[in-house]
N, C-alpha and C positions, 0 to 999 in steps of 0.2 A: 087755594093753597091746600093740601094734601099733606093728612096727616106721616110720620114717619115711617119708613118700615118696619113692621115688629110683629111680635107672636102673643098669643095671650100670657097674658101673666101667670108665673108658677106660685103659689103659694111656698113660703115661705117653710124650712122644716122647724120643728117648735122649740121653743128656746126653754129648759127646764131651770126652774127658779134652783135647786139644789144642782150642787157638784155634780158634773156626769158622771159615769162606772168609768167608762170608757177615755182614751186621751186627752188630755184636754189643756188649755192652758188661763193663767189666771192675771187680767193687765189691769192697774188700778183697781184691785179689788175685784174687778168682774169677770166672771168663766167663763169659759169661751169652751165648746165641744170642738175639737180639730174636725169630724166629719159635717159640723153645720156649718164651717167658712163658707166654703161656695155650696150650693144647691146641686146635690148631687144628680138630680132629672134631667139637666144640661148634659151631662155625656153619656146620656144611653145613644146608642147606632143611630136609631130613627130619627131621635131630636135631630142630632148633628145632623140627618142627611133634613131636615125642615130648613134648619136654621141657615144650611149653606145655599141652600134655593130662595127661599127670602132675600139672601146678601147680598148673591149676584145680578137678581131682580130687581132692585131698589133703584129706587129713581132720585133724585138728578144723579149720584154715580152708587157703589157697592157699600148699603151701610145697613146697620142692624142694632135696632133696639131691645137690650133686657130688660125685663123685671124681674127683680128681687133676686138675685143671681147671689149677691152677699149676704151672710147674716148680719140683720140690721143694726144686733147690738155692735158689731164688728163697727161697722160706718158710724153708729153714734160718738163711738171710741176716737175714730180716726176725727169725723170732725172737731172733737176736744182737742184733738193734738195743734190744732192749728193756732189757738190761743197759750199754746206751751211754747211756740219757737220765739229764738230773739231776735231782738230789730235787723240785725245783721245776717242772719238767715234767708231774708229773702232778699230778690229784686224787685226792684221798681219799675214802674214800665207808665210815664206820663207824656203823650205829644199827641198829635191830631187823629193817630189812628188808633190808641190804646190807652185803657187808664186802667191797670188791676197790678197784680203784683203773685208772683209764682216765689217755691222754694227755690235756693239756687241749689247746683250740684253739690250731689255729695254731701249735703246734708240731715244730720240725722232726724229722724221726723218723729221721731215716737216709737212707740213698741206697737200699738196697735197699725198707724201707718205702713209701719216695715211690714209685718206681718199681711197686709193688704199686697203690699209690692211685692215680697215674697213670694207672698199664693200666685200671683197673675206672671211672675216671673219665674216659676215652676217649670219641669219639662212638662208636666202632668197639662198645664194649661195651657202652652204655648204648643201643645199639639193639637188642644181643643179646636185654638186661633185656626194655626193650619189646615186642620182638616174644613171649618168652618170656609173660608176663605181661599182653601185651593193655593194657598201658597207658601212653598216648601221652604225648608231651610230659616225660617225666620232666627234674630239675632235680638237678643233682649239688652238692656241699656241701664244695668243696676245703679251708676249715678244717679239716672232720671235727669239728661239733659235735658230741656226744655221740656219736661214732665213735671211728676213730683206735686204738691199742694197746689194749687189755683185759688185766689179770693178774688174776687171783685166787688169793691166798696157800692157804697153809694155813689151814683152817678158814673159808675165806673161800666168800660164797654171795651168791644174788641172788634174792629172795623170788620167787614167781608173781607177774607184774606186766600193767599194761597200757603198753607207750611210750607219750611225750609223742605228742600227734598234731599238734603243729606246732614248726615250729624257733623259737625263741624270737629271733631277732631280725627274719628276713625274715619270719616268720608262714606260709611257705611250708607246704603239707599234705603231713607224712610219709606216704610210700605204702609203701616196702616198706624193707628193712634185710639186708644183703648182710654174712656172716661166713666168714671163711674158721679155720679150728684150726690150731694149729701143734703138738702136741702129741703127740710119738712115743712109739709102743707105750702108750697112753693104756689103763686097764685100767678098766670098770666101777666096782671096787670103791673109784677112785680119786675119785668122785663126781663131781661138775661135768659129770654129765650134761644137757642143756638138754632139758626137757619142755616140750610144746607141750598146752595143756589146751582141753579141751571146755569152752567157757563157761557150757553149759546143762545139762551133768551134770555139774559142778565133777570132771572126771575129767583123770588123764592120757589122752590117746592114744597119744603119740609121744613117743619122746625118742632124741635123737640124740647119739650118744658123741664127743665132742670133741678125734675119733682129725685127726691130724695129714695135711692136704692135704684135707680133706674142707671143703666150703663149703654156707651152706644160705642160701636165698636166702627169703623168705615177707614175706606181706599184713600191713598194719599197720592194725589197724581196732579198734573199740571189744569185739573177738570175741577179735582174736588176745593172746589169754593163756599166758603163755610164763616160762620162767624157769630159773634151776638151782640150787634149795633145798637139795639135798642138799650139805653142806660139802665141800672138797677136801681131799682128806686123801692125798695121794700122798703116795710116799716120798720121806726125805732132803726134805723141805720142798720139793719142786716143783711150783711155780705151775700153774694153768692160764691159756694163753695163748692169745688168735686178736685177730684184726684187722676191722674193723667201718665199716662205711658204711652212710649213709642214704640214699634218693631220694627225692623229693618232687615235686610238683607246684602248681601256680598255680588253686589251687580241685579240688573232688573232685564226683562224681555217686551217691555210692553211700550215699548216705543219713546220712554221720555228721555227726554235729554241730560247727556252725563257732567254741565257745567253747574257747579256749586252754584245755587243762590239761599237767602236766608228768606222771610217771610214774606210775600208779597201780598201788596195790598192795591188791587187794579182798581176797584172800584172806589177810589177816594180820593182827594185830591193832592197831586203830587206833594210831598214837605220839602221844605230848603235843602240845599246841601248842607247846610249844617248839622239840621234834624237828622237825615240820613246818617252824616257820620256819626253824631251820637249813636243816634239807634245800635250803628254795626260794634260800637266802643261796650255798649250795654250788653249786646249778646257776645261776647267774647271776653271781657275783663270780670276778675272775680267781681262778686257785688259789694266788699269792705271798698275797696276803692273805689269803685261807679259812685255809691254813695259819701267817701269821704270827700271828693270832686264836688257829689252837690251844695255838701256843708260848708264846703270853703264858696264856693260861690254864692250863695245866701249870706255869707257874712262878707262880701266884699261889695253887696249891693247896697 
């Protein structure tokens, strides 16, 4: 197996314990330099034309790993936010090929979160994506449909799948999908590794440890087969956690097909009809009602 695509890591710019001179903003107490959010070494000429040669190189399809691209207090921020939302904030997501649970749309996530979603939803960034990746016109998705906070519990996992390849309300074409890890000192053994698989030799390639400040950025096509099957199993019951966007586009050239599907999971074993209609009920109804559905069903058992 072959480790992921990626570049050496940038050092981080330094985070000063006092107020900066310059811009800045102040979330639960802690400062934040507006010029230290992202790493500003990422957009000199040269990098980008590295980092777009890497992307298109990478094996099993076009993907690319950062380091340290955020400021880290930025991320410690954002992972606290996750323990600020309410039970009804997110979804749930429990049946033979997923157990974790995502923000739903449209909901607010925090100041530091927003501020993360924000920056990467920037023009400033989303031309970074493009030039990086050669593909024009990208469409950014401020709800954060099937974006937004990610945890995955204990024992919790995400079969090998293919993403939906369109956003289910504007029909817009997912092109690629931006995550960043929050997850310090994050250990192998702790699973919730993400493997990236070869479609045409059902292999892993790549799998990328879901170490904390790291972000991986890849293609979204009928190819990119991807996932983290192995259950989490850290210690003391700790989650795994990152943060998640999609970019899209207004029609694609690259051959896939223009019929709506939602997540596909080839390599698992088919779920009932019933599983499936749940599932499609889940990705489509807000999550007050997916979950007031399950409260009444638990009390009629």
């Amino acid at each position: 197996m072959s480790e992921a695509s990626t570049l050496a890591p940038i050092a981080p710019s330094a985070i000063p314990e006092a107020p900066p001179a310059g811009d800045h903003v102040v979330i639960n107490g802690a400062t934040l330099a507006l010029d230290d959010i992202v790493n500003q070494d990422f957009f000199a000429p040269k990098r980008i034309a590295a980092l777009r040669e890497t992307f298109l190189n990478a094996k099993p399809f076009p993907h690319l790993v950062f380091e340290n691209l955020f400021s880290p207090r930025l991320l410690e921020m954002v992972y606290a936010d996750f323990d600020r939302l309410n039970w009804n904030d997110w979804r749930r997501y429990d049946n033979s090929n997923e157990f974790k649970r995502g923000s739903a749309p449209k909901t607010w996530l925090g100041h530091a979160s927003q501020l993360y979603f924000s920056t990467i939803h920037s023009g400033r960034f989303v031309d970074f994506i493009e030039q990086v990746t050669g593909i024009h016109g990208l469409i950014t998705d401020p709800e954060l449909f099937a974006g937004g906070l990610h945890d995955i519990p204990t024992g919790g996992k995400f079969a090998m799948h293919i993403d939906f390849n369109q956003h289910a309300v504007t029909r817009l074409d997912n092109r690629l999908v931006f995550i960043t890890y929050l997850n310090k000192d994050w250990q192998p053994s702790y699973g919730g590794g993400l493997q990236l698989w070869d479609a045409a030799t059902e292999k892993c390639a790549a799998e990328i440890l879901p170490e904390f400040g790291r972000s991986i950025l890849f293609y979204q096509s009928s190819k990119s087969l991807h996932g983290h099957p192995t259950p989490v199993n850290a210690p003391n019951g700790r989650p795994r956690r990152s943060a998640a966007a999609y970019f899209y586009s207004n029609g694609r050239s690259d051959g896939e097909g223009e019929d709506f599907h939602t997540t596909q999971f080839p390599k698992t074993v088919e779920p009932p009809q019933h599983e499936k209609l749940s599932n499609m009920m889940k990705y489509l109804l807000p999550p007050a009602l997916v979950d007031g559905v399950r409260k009444v069903k638990s009390l009629l058992r």
